[in-house]
OpenMM code with the backbone's topology and positions (N, CA, C; nanometers):
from openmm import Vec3, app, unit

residues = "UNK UNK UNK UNK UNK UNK UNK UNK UNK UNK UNK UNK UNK UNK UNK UNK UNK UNK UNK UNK UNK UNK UNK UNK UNK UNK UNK UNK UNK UNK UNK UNK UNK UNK UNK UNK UNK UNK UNK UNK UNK UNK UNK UNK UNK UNK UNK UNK UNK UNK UNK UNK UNK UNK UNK UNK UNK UNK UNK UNK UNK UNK UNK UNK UNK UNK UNK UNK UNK UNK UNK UNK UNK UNK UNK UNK UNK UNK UNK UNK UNK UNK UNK UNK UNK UNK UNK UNK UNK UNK UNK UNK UNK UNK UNK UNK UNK UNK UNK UNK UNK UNK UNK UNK UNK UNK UNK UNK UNK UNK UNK UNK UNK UNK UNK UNK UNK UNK UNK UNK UNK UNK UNK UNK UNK UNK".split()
positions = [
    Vec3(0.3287, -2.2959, -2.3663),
    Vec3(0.3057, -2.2155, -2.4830),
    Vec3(0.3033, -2.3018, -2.6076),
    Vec3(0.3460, -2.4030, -2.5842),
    Vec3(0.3847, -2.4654, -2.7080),
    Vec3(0.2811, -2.6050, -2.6976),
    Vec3(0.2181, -2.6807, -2.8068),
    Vec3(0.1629, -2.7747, -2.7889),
    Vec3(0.2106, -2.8370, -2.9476),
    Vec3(0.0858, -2.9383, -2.9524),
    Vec3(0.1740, -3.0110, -3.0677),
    Vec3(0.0888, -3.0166, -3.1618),
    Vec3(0.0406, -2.8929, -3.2173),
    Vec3(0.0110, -2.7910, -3.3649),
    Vec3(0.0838, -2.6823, -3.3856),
    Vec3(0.1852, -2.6684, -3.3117),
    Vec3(0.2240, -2.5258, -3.2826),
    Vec3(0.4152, -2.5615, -3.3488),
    Vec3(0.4288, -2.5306, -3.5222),
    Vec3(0.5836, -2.5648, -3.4949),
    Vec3(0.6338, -2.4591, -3.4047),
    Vec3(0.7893, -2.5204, -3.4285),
    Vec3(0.8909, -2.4362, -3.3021),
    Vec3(0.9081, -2.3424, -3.3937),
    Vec3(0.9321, -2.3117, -3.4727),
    Vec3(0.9436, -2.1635, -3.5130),
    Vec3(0.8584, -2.0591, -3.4565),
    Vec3(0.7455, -2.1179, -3.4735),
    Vec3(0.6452, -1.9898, -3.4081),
    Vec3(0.6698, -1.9707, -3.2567),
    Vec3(0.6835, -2.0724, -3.2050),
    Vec3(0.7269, -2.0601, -3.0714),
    Vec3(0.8157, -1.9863, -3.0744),
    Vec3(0.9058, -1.9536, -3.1276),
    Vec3(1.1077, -1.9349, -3.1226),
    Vec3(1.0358, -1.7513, -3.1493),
    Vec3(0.9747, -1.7449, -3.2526),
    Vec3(0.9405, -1.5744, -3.3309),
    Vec3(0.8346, -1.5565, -3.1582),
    Vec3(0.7333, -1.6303, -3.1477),
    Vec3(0.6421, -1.5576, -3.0320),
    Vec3(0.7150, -1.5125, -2.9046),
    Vec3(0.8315, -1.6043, -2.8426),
    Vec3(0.9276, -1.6080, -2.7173),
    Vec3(1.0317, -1.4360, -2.7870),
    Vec3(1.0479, -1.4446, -2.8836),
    Vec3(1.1384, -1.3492, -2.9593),
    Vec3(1.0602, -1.1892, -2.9514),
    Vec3(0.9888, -1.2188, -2.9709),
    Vec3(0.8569, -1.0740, -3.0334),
    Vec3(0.8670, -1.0661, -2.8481),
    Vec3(0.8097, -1.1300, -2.7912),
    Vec3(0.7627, -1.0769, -2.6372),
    Vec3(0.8964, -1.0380, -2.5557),
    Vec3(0.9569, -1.0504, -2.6055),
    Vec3(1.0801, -0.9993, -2.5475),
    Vec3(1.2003, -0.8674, -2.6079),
    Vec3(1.1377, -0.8401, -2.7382),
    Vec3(1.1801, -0.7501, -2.7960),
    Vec3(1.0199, -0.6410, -2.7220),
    Vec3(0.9372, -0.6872, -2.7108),
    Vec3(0.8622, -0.5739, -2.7050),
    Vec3(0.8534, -0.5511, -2.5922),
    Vec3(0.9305, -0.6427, -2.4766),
    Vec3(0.8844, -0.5970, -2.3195),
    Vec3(1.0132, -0.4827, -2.3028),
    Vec3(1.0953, -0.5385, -2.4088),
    Vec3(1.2510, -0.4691, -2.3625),
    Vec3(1.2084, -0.3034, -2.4232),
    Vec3(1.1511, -0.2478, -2.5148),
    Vec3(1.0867, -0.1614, -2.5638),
    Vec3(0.9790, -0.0901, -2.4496),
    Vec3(0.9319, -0.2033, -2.4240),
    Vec3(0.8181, -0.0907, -2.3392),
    Vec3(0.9194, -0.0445, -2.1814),
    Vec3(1.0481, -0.1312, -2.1465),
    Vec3(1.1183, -0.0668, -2.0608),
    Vec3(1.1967, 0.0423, -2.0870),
    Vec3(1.2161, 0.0449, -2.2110),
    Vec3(1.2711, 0.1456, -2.2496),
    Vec3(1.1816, 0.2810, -2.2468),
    Vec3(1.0888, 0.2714, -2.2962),
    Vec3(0.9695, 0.3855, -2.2985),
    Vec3(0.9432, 0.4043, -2.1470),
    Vec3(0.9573, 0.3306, -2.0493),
    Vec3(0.9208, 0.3560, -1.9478),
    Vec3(1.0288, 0.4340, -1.8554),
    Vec3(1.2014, 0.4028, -1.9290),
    Vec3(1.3016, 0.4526, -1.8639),
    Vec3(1.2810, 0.6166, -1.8949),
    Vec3(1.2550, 0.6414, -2.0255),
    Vec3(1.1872, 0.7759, -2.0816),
    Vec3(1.1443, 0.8796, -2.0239),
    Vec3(0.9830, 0.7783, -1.9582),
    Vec3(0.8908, 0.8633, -1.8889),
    Vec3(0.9380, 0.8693, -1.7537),
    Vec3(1.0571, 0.7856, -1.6915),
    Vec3(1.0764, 0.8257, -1.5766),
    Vec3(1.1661, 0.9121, -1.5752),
    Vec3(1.2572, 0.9724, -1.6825),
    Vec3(1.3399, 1.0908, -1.7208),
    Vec3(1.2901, 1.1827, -1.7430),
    Vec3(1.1411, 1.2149, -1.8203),
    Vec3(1.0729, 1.3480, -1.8408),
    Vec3(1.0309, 1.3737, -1.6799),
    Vec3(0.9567, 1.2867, -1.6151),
    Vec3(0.8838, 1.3956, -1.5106),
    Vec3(0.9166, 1.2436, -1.3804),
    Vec3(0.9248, 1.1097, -1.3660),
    Vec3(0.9208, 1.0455, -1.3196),
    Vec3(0.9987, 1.0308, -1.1757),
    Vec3(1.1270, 1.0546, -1.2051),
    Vec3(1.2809, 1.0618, -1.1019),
    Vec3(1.2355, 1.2114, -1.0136),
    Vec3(1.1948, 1.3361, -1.1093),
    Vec3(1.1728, 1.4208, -1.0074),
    Vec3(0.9771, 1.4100, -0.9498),
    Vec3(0.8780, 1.3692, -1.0223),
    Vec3(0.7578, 1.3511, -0.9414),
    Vec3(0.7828, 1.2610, -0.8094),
    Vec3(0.8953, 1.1701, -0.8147),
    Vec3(0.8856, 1.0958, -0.7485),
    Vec3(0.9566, 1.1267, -0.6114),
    Vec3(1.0395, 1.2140, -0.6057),
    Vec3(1.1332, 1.2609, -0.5231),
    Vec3(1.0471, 1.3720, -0.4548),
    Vec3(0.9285, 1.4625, -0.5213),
    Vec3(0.8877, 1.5848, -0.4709),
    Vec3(0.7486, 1.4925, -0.3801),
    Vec3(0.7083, 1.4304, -0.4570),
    Vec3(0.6062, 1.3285, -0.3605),
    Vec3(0.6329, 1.2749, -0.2401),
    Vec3(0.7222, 1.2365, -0.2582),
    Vec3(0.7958, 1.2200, -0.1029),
    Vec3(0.8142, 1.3117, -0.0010),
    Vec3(0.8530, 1.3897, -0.0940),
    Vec3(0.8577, 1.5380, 0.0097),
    Vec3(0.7381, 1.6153, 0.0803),
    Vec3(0.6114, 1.5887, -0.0166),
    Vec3(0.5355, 1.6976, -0.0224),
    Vec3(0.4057, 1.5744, -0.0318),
    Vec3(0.3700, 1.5445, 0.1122),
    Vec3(0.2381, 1.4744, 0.1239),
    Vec3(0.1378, 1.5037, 0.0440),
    Vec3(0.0783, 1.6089, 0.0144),
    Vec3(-0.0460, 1.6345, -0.0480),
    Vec3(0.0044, 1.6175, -0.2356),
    Vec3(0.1296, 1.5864, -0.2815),
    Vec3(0.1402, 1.5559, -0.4242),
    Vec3(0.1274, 1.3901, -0.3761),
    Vec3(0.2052, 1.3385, -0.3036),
    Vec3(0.1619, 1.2262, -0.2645),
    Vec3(0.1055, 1.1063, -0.3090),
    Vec3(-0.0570, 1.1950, -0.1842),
    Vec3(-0.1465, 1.1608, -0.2279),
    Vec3(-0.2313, 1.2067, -0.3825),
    Vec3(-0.1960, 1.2815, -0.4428),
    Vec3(-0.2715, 1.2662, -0.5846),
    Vec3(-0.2004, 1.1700, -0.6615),
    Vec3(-0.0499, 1.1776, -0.6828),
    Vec3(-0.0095, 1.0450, -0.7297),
    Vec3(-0.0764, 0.9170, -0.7022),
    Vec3(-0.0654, 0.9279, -0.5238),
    Vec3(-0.1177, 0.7543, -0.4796),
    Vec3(-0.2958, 0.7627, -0.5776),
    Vec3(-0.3351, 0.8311, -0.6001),
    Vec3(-0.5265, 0.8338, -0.6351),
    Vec3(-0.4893, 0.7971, -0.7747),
    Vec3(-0.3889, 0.8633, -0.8559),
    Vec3(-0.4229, 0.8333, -1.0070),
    Vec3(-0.3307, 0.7217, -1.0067),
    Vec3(-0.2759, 0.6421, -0.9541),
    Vec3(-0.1596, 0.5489, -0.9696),
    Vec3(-0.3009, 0.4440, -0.9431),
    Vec3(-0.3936, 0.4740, -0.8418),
    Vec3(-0.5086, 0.3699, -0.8281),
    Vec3(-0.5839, 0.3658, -0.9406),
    Vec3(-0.6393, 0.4768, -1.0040),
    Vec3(-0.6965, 0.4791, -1.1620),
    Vec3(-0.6333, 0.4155, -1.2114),
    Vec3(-0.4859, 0.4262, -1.2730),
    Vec3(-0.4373, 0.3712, -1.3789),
    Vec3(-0.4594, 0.2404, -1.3439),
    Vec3(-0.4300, 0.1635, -1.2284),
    Vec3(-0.4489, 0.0394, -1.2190),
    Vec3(-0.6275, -0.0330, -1.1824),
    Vec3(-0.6699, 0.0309, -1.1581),
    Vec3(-0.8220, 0.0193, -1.1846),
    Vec3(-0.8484, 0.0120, -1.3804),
    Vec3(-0.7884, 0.1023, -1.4206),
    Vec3(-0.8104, 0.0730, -1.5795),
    Vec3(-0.7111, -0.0418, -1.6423),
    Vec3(-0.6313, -0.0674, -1.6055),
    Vec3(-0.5440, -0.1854, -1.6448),
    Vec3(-0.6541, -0.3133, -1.5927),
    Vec3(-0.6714, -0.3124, -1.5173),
    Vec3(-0.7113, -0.4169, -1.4333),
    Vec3(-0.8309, -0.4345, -1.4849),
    Vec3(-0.9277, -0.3796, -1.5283),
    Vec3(-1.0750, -0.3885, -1.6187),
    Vec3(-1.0441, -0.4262, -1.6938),
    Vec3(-0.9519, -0.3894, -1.7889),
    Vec3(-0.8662, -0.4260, -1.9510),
    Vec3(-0.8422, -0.5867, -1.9455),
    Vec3(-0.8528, -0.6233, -1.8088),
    Vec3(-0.7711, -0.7637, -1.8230),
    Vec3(-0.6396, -0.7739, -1.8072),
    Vec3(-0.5655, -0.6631, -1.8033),
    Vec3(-0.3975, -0.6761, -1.8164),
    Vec3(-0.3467, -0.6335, -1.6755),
    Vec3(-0.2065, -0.7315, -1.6987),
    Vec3(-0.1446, -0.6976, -1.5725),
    Vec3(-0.0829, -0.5827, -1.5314),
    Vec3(-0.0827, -0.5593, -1.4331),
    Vec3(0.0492, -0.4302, -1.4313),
    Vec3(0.1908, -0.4893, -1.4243),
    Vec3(0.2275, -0.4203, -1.5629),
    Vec3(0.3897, -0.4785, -1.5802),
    Vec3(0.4186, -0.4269, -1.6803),
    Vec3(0.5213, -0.4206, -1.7432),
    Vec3(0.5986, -0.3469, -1.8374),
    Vec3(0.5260, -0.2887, -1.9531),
    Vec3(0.4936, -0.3889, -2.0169),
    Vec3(0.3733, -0.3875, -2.1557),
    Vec3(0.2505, -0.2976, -2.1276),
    Vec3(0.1997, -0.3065, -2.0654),
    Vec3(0.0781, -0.2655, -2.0110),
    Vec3(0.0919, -0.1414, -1.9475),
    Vec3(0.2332, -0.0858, -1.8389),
    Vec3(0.2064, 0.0507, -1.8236),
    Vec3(0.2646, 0.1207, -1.9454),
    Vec3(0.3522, 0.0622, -2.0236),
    Vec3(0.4345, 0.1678, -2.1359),
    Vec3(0.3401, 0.2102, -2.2074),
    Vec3(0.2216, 0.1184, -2.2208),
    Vec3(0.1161, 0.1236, -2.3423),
    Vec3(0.0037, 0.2656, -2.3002),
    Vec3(0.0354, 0.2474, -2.2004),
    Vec3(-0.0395, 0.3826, -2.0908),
    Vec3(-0.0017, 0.4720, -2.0930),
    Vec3(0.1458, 0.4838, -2.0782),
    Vec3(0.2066, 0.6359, -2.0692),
    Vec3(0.1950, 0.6659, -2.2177),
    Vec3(0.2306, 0.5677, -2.3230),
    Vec3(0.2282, 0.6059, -2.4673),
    Vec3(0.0846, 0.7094, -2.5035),
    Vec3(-0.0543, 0.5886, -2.4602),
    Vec3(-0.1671, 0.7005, -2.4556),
    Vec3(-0.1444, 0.8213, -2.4415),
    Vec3(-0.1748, 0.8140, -2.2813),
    Vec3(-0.1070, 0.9860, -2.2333),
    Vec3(-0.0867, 1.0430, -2.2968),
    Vec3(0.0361, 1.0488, -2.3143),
    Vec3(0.1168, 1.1230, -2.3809),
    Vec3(0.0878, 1.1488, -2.5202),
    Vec3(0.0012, 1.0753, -2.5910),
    Vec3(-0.0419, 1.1134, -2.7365),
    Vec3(-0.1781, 1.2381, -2.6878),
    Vec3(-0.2417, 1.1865, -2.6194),
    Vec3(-0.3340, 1.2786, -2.6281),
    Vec3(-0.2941, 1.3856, -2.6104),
    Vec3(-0.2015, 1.4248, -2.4946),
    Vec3(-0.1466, 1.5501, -2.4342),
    Vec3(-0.0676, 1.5799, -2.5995),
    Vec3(-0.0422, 1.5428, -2.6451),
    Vec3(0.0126, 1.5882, -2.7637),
    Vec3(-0.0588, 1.6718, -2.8592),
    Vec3(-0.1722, 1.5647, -2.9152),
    Vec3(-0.2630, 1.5515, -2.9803),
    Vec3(-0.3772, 1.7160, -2.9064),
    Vec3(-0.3384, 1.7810, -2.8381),
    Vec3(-0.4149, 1.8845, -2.7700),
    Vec3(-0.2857, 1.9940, -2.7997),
    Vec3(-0.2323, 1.9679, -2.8616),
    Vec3(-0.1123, 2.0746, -2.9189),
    Vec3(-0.0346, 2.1627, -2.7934),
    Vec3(-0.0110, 2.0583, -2.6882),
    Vec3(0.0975, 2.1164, -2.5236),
    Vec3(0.1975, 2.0545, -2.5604),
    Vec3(0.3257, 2.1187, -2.5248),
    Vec3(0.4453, 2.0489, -2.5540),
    Vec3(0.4694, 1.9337, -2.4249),
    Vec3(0.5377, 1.8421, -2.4175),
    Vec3(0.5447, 1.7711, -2.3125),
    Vec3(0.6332, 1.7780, -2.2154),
    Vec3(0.6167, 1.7683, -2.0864),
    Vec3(0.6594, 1.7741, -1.9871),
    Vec3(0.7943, 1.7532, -1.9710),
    Vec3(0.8403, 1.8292, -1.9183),
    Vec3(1.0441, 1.8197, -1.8273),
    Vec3(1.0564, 1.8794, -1.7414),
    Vec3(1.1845, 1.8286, -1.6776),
    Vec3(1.1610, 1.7991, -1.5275),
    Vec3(1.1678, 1.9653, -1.4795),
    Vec3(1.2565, 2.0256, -1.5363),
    Vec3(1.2194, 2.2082, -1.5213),
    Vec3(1.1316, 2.2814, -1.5603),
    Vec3(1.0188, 2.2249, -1.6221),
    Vec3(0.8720, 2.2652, -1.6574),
    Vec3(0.7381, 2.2579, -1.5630),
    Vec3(0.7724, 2.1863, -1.4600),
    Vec3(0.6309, 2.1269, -1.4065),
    Vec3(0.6570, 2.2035, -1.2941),
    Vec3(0.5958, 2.2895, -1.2343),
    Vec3(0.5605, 2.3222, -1.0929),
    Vec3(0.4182, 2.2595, -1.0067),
    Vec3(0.5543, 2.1877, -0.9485),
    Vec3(0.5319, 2.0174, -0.8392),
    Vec3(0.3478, 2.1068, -0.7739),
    Vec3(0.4011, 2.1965, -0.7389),
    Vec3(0.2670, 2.2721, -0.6409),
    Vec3(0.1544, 2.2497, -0.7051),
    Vec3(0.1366, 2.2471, -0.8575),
    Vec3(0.0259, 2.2537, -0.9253),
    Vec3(0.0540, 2.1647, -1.0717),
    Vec3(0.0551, 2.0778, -1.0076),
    Vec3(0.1074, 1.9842, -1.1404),
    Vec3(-0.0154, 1.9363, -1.2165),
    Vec3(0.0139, 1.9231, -1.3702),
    Vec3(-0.1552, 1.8970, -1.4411),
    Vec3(-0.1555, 1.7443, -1.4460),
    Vec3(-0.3078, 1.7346, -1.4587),
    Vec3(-0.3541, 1.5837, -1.4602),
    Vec3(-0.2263, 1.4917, -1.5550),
    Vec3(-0.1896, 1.5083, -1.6438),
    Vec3(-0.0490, 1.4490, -1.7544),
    Vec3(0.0534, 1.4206, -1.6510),
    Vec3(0.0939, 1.4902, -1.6567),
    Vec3(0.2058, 1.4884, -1.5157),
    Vec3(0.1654, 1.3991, -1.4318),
    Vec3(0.0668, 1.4227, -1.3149),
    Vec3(0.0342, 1.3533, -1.2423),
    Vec3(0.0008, 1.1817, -1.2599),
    Vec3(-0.0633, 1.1711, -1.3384),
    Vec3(-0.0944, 1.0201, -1.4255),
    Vec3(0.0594, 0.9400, -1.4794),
    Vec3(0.1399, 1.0338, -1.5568),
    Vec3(0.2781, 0.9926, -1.5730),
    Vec3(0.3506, 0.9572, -1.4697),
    Vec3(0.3635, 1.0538, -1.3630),
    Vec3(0.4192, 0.9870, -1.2183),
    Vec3(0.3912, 0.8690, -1.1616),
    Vec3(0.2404, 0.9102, -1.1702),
    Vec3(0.1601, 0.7639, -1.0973),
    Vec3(0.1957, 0.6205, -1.1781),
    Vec3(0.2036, 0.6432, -1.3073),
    Vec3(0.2644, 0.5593, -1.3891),
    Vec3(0.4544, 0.4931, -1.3687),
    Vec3(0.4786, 0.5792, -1.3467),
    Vec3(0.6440, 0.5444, -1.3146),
    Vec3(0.6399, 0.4924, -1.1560),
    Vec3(0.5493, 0.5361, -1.0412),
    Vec3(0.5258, 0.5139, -0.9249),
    Vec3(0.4956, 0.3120, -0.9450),
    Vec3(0.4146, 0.3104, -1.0201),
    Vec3(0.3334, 0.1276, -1.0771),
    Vec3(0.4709, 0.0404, -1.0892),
    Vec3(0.5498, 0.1425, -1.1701),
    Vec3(0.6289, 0.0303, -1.3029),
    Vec3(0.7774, 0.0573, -1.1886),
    Vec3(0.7953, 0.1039, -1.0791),
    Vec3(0.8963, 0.0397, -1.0199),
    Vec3(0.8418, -0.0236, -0.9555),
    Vec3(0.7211, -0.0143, -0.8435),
    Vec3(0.7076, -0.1274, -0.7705),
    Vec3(0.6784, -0.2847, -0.8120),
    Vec3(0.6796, -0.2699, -0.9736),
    Vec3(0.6506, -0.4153, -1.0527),
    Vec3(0.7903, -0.4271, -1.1194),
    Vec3(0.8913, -0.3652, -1.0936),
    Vec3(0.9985, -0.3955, -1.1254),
    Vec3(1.0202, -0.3757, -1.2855),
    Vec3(0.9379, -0.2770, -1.3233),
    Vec3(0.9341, -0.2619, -1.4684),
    Vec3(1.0407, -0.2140, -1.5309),
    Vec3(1.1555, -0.1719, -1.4345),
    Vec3(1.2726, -0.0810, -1.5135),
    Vec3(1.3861, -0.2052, -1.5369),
] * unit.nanometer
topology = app.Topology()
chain = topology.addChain("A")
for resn in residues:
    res = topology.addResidue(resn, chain)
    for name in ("N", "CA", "C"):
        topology.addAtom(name, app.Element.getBySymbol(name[0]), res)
């Protein structure tokens, strides 16, 4: 990271910033696995056919990360669920909790959020 145009300060603030903001996007991600995440993830298990729609949009999300250039990892899914979740906002629905969603018919938000928390443990994002 560092070469020799680069003082150490900037190094010291860039190493500083990426680590205040990965610790942030775990945090946002501990979030989204408290609104709908801990229970999508538990009823998926249970219930093959939620499952598989998780496993399909968990492949989108990473099909769109992956075009973007970015990895799947902390930064990159928080920045996702943040989307989400603005738009679903931004369409004037209140947002999702875990006694709100009926698993049987869960909406695309939901589903994408799961699939999202489904990414960011198997990358160790929490």
């Amino acid at each position: 990271m560092s070469n020799e145009n680069t003082p150490a300060a900037a190094v010291e603030f860039d190493a500083g910033y990426l680590a205040t903001a990965e610790l942030d996007a775990r945090f946002h991600l501990d979030q989204v696995m408290a609104m709908v995440g801990v229970d999508g993830l538990v009823e998926a298990l249970a219930q093959p056919f939620l499952l598989a729609k998780v496993d399909q949009h968990a492949a989108a999300v990473r099909e769109s990360l992956t075009a973007a250039g970015k990895p799947i990892g902390p930064l990159s899914l928080a920045g996702y669920a943040r989307s989400v979740i603005a738009v679903h906002q931004r369409h004037g629905r209140p947002l999702p909790t875990p006694d709100s969603v009926d698993w049987a018919d869960a909406d695309w938000t939901v589903l994408r959020l799961v699939a999202v928390c489904h990414l960011a443990d198997d990358a160790d994002a929490f």
